[in-house]
Z-matrix of the N, CA and C atoms (Angstrom, degrees):
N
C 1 1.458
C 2 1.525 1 112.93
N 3 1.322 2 119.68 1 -51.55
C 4 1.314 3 117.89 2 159.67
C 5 1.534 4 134.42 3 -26.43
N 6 1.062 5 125.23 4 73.69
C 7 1.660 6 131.91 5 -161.77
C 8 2.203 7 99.03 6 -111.19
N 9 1.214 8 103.15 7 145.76
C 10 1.405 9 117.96 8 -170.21
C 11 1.772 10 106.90 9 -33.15
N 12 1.435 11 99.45 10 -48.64
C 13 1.716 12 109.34 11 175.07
C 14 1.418 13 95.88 12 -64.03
N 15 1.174 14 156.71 13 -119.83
C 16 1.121 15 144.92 14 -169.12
C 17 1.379 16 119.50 15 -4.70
N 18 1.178 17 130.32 16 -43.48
C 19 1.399 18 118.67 17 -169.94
C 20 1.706 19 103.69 18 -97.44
N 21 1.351 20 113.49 19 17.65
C 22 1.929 21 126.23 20 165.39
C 23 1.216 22 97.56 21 -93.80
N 24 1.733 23 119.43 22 -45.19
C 25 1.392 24 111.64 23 -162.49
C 26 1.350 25 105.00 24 -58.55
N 27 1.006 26 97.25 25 -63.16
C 28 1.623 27 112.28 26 174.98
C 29 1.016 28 147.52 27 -19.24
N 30 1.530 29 92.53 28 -44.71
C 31 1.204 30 103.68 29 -179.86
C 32 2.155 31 109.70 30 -99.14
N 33 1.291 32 89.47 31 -42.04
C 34 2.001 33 89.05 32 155.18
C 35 1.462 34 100.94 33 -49.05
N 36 1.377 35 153.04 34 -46.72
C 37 1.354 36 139.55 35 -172.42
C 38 1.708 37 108.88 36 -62.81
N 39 1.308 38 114.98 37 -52.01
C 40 1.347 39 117.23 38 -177.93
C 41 1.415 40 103.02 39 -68.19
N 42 1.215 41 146.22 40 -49.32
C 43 1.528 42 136.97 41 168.18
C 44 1.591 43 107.11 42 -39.96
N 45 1.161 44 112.23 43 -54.07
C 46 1.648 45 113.11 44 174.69
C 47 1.488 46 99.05 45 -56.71
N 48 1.007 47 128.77 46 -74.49
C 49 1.513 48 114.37 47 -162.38
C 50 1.698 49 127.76 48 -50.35
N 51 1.532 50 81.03 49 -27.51
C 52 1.704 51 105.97 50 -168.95
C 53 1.711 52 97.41 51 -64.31
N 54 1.184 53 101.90 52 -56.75
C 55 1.243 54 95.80 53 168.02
C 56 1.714 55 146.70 54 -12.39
N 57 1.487 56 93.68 55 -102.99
C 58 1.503 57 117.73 56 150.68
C 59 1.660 58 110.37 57 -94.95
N 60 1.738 59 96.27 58 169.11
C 61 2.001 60 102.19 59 174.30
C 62 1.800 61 75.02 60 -79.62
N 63 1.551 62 91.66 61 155.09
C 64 2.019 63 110.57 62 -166.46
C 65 2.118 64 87.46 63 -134.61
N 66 1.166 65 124.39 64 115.95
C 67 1.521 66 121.25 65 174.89
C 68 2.035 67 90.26 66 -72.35
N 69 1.169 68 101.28 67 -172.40
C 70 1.449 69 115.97 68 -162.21
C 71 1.713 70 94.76 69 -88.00
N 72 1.292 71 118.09 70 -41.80
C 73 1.537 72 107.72 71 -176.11
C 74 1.494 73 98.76 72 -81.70
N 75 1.172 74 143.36 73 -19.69
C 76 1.201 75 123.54 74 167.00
C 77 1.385 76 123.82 75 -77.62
N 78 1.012 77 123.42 76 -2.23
C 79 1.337 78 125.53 77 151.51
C 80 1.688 79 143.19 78 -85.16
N 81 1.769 80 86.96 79 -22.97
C 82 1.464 81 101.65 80 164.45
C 83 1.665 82 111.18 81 -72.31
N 84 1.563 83 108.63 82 -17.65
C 85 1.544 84 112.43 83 -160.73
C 86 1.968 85 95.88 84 -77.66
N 87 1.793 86 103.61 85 -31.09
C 88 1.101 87 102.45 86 -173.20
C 89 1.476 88 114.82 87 -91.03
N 90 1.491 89 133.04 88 -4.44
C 91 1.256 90 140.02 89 -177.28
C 92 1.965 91 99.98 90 -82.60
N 93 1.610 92 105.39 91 -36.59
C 94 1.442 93 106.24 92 -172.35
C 95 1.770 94 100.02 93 -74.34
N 96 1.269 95 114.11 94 -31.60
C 97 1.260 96 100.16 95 163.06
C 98 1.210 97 165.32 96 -82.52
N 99 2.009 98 84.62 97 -1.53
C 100 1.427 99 116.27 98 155.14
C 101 1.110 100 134.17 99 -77.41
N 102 1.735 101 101.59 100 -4.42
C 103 1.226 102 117.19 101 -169.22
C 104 1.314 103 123.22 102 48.42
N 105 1.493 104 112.40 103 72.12
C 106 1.601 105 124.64 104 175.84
C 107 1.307 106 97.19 105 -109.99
N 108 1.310 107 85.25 106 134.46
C 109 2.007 108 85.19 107 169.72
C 110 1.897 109 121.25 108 -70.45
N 111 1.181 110 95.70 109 126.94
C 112 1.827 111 104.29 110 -177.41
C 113 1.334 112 118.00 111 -25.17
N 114 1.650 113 113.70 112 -43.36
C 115 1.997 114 112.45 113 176.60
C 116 1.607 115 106.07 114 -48.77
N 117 0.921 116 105.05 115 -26.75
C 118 1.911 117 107.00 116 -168.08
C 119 1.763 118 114.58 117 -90.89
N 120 1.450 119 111.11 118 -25.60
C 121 1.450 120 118.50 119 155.02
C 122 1.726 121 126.76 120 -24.62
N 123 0.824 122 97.82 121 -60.06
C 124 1.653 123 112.37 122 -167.63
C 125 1.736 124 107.00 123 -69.36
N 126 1.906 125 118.53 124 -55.82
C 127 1.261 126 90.80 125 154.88
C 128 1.104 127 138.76 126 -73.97
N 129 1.347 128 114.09 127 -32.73
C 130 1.975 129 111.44 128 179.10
C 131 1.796 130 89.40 129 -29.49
N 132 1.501 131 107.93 130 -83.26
C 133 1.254 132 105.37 131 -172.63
C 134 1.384 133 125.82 132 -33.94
N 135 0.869 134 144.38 133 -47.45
C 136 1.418 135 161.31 134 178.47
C 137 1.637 136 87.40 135 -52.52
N 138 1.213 137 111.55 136 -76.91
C 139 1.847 138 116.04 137 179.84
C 140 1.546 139 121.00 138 -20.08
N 141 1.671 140 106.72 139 -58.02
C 142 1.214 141 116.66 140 -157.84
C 143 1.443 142 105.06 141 -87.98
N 144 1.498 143 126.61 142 -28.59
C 145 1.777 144 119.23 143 173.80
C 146 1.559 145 85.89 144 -90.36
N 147 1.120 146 158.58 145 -4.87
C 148 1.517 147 152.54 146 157.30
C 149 1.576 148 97.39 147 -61.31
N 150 1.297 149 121.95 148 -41.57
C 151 1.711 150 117.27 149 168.88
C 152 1.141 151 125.08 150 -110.95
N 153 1.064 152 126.39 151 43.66
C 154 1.681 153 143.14 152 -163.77
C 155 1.551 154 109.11 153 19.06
N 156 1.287 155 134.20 154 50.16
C 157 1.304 156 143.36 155 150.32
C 158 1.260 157 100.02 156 -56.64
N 159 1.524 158 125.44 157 -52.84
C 160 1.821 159 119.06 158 -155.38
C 161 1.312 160 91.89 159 -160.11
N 162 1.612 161 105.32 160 115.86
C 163 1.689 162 151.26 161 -165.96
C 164 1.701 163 98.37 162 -133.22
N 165 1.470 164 114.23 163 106.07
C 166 1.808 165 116.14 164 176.08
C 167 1.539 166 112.55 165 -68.87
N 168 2.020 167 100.55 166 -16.11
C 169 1.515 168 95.19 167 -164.31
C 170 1.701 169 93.05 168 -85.81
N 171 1.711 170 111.71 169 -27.20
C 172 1.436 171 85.92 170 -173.85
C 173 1.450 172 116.67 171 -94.94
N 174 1.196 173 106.98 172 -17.10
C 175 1.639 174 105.65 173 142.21
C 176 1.507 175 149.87 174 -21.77
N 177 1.690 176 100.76 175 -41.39
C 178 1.488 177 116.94 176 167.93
C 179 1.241 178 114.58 177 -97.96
N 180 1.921 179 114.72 178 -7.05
C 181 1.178 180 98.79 179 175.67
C 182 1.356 181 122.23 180 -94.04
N 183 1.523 182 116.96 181 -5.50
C 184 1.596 183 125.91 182 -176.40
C 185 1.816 184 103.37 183 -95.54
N 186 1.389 185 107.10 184 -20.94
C 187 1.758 186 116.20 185 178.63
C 188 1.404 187 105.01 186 -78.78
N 189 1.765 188 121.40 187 -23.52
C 190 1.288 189 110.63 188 169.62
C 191 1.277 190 112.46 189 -84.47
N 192 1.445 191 115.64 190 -33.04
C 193 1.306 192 102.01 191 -160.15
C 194 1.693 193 108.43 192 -92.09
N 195 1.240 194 109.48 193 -7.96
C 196 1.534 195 92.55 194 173.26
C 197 1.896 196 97.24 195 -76.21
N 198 1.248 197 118.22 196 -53.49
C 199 1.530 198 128.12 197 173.46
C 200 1.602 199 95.24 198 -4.15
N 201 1.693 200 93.07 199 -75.89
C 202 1.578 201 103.50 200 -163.48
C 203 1.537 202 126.20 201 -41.77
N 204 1.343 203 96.63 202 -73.55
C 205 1.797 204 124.48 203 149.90
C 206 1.255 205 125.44 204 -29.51
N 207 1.265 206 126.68 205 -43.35
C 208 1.290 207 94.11 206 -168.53
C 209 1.947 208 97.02 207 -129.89
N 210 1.359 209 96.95 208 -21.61
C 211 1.541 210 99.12 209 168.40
C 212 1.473 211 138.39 210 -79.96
N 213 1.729 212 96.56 211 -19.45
C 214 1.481 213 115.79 212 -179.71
C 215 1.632 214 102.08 213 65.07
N 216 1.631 215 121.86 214 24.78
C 217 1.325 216 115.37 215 174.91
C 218 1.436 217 133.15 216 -77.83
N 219 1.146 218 126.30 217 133.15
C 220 1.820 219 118.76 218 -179.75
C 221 0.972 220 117.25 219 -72.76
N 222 1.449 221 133.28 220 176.65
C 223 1.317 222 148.25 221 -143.98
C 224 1.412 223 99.21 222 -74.63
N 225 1.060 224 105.04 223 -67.72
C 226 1.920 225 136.00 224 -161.84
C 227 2.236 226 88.07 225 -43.42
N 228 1.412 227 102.54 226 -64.52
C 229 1.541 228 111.76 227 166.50
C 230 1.419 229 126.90 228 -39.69
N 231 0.868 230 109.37 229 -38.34
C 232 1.636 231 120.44 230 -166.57
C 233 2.023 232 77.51 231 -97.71
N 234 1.277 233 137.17 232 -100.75
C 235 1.028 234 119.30 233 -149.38
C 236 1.685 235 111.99 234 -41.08
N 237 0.944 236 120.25 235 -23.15
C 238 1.634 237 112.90 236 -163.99
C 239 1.357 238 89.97 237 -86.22
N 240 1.532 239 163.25 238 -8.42
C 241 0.845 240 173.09 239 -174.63
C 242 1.545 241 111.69 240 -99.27
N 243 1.496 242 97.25 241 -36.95
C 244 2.037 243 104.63 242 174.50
C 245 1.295 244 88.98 243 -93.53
N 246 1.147 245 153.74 244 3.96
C 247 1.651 246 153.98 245 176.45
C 248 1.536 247 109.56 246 -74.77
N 249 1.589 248 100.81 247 -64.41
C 250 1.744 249 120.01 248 -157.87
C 251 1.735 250 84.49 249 -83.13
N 252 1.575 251 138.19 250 14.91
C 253 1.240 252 122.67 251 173.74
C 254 1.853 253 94.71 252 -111.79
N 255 1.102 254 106.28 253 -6.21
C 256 1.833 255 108.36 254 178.64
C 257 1.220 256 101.19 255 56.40
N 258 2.085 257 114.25 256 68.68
C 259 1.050 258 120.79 257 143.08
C 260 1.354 259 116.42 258 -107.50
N 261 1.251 260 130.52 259 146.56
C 262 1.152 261 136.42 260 -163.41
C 263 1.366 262 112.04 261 -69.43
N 264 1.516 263 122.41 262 155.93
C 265 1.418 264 114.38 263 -164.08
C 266 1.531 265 111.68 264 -77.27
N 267 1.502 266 100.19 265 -36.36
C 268 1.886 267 101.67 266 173.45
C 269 0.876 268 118.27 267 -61.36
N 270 1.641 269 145.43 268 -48.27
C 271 1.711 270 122.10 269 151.89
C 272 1.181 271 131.29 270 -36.32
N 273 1.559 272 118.02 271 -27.73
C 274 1.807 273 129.68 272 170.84
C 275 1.255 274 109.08 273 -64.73
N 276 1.325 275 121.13 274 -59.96
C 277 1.155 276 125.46 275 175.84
C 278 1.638 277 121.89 276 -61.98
N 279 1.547 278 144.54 277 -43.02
C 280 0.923 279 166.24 278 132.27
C 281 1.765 280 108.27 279 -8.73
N 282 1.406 281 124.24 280 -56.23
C 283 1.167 282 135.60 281 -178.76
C 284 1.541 283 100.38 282 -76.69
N 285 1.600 284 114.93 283 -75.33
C 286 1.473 285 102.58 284 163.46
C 287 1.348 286 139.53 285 2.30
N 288 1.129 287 85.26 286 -53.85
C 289 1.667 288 104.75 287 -167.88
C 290 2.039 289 116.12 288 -73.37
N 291 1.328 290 110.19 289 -7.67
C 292 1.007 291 144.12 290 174.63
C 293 1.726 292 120.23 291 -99.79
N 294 1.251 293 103.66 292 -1.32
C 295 1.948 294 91.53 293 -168.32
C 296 1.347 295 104.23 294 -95.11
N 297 1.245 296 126.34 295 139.20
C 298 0.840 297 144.35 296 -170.51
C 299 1.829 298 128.90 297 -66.33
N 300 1.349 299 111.74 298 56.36
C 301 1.246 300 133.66 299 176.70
C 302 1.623 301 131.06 300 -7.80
N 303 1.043 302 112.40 301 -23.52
C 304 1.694 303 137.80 302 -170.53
C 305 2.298 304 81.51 303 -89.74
N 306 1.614 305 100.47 304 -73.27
C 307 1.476 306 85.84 305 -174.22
C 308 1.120 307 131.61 306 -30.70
N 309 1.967 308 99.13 307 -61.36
C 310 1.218 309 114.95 308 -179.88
C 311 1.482 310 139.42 309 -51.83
N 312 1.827 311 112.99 310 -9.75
C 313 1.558 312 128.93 311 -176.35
C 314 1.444 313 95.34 312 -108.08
N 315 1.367 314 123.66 313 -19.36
C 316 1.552 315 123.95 314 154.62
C 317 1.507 316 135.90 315 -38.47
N 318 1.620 317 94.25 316 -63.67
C 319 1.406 318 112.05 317 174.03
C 320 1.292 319 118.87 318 -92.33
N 321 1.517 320 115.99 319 -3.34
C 322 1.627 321 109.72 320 151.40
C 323 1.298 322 118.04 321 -68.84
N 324 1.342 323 128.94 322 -54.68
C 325 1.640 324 148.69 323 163.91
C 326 1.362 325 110.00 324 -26.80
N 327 1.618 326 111.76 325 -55.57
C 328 1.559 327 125.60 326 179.36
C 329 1.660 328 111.11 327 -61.23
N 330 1.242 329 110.55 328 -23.59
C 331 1.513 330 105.31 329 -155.94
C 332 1.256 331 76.58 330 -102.98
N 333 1.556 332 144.03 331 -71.81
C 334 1.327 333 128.27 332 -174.63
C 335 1.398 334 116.65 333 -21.84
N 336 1.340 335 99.40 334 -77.43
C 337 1.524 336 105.23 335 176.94
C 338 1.476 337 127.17 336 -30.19
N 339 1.090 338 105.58 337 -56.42
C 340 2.155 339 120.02 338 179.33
C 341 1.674 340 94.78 339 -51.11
N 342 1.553 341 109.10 340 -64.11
C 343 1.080 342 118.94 341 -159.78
C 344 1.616 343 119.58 342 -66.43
N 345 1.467 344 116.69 343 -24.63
C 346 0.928 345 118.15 344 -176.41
C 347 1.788 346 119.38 345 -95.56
N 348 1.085 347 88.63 346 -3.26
C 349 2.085 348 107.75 347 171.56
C 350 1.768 349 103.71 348 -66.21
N 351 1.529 350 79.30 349 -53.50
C 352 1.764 351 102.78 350 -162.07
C 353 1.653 352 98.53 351 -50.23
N 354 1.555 353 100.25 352 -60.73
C 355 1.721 354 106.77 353 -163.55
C 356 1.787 355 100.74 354 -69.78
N 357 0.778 356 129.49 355 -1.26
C 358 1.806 357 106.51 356 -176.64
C 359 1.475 358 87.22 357 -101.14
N 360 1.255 359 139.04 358 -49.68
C 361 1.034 360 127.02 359 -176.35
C 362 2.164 361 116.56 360 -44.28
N 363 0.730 362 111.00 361 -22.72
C 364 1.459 363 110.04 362 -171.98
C 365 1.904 364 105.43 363 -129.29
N 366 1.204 365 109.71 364 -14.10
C 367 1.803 366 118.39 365 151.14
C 368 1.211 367 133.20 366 -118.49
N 369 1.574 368 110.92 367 -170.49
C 370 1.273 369 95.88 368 166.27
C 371 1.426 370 129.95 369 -135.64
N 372 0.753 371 149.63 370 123.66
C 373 1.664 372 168.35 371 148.92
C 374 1.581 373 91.92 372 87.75
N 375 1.632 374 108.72 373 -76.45
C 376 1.233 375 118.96 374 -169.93
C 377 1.669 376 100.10 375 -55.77
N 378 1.170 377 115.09 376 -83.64
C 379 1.617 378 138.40 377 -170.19
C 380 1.416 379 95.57 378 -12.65
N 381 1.068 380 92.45 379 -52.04
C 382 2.149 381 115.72 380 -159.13
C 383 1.962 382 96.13 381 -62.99
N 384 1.177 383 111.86 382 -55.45
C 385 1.394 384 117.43 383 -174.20
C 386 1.363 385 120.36 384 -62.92
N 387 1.882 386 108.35 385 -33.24
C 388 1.293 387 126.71 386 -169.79
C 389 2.054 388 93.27 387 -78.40
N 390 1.054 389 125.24 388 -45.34
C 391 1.664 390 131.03 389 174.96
C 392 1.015 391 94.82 390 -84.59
N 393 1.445 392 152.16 391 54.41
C 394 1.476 393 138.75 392 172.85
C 395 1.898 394 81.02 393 -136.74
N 396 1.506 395 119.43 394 -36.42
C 397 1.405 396 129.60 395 -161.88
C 398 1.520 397 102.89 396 -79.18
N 399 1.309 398 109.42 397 -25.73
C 400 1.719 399 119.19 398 -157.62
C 401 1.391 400 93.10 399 -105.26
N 402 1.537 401 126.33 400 -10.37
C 403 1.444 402 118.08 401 -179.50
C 404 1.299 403 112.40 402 -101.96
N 405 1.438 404 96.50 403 -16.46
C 406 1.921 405 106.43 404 172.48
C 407 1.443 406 111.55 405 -78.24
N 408 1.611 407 103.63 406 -53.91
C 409 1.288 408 104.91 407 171.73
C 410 1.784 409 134.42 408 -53.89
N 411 1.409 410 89.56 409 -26.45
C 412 1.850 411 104.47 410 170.56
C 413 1.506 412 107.15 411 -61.38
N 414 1.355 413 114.80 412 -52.63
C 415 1.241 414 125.72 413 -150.15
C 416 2.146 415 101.23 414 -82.82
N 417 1.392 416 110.49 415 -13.02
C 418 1.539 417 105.58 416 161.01
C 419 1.549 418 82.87 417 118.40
N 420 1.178 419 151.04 418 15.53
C 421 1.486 420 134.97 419 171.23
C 422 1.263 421 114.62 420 -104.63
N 423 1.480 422 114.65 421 130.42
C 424 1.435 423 124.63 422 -156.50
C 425 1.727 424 82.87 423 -92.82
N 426 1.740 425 99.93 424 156.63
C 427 1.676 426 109.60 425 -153.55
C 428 1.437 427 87.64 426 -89.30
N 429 1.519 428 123.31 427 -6.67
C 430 1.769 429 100.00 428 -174.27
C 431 1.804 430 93.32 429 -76.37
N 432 1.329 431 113.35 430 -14.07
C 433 1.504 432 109.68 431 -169.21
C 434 1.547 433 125.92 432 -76.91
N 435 1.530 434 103.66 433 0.28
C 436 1.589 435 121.82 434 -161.82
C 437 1.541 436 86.86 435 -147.70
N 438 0.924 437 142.41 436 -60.13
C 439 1.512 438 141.06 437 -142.31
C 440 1.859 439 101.47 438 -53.07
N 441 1.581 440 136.17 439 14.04
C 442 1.334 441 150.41 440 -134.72
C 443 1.573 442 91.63 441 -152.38
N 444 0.858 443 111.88 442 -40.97
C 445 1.557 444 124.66 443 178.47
C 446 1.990 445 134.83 444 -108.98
N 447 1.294 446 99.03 445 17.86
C 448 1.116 447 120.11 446 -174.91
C 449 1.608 448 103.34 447 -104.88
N 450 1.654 449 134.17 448 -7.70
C 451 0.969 450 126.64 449 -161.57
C 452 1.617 451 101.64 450 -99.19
């Protein structure tokens, strides 16, 4: 089965992966745009987690942790984001279960704080607290996770 076209795709797939960590639908997104025909999908794939090119678990673990790091994003954010990439919820959950908790009450604290300088200056008390809830909540942090720290 291995024919010269196949072993280009292939190898353009592993440069892509090699790259950046690539989840499994983002790679199908880049095979359709290589225009490979669909019969050949299933091994490419098969090929590339057969050579650790593309791993979903370590996939969710570099999508959380930049999330965390550099976005200051909450949970609820980051999974709905590992959702619309059609990773399965037991790797979501599985990785989860691993994040590093000390950061994560950091950059809640940090974002209150920044955020809550900003809003009294241009509202007031209430207004400021009521957009302090909707900016947490935007940003993926569930309110039992802040609602302790708002006082």
């Amino acid at each position: 089965m291995p024919n010269e076209e196949y072993q280009k795709w292939l190898e353009k797939l592993e440069n892509y992966c090699a790259y950046q960590e690539r989840c499994i639908s983002e790679v199908k997104t880049k095979m359709y745009s290589l225009k490979i025909p669909t019969l050949h999908y299933p091994s490419i794939l098969e090929s590339l987690i057969e050579n650790k090119f593309l791993d979903e678990e370590r996939y969710v673990r570099a999508f959380m942790r930049s999330k965390v790091s550099f976005k200051k994003d909450g949970l609820e954010k980051i999974r709905f984001g590992l959702m619309k990439k059609g990773i399965k919820d037991a790797v979501i959950k599985l990785v989860f279960e691993e994040l590093d908790n000390e950061t994560y009450s950091s950059n809640l604290n940090s974002l209150i704080e920044k955020k809550w300088i900003s809003l009294l200056l241009k509202n007031e008390k209430q207004e400021a607290k009521a957009k302090l809830i909707r900016y947490l909540l935007a940003k993926g942090y569930k309110y039992d996770e802040f609602k302790g720290l708002l006082k």
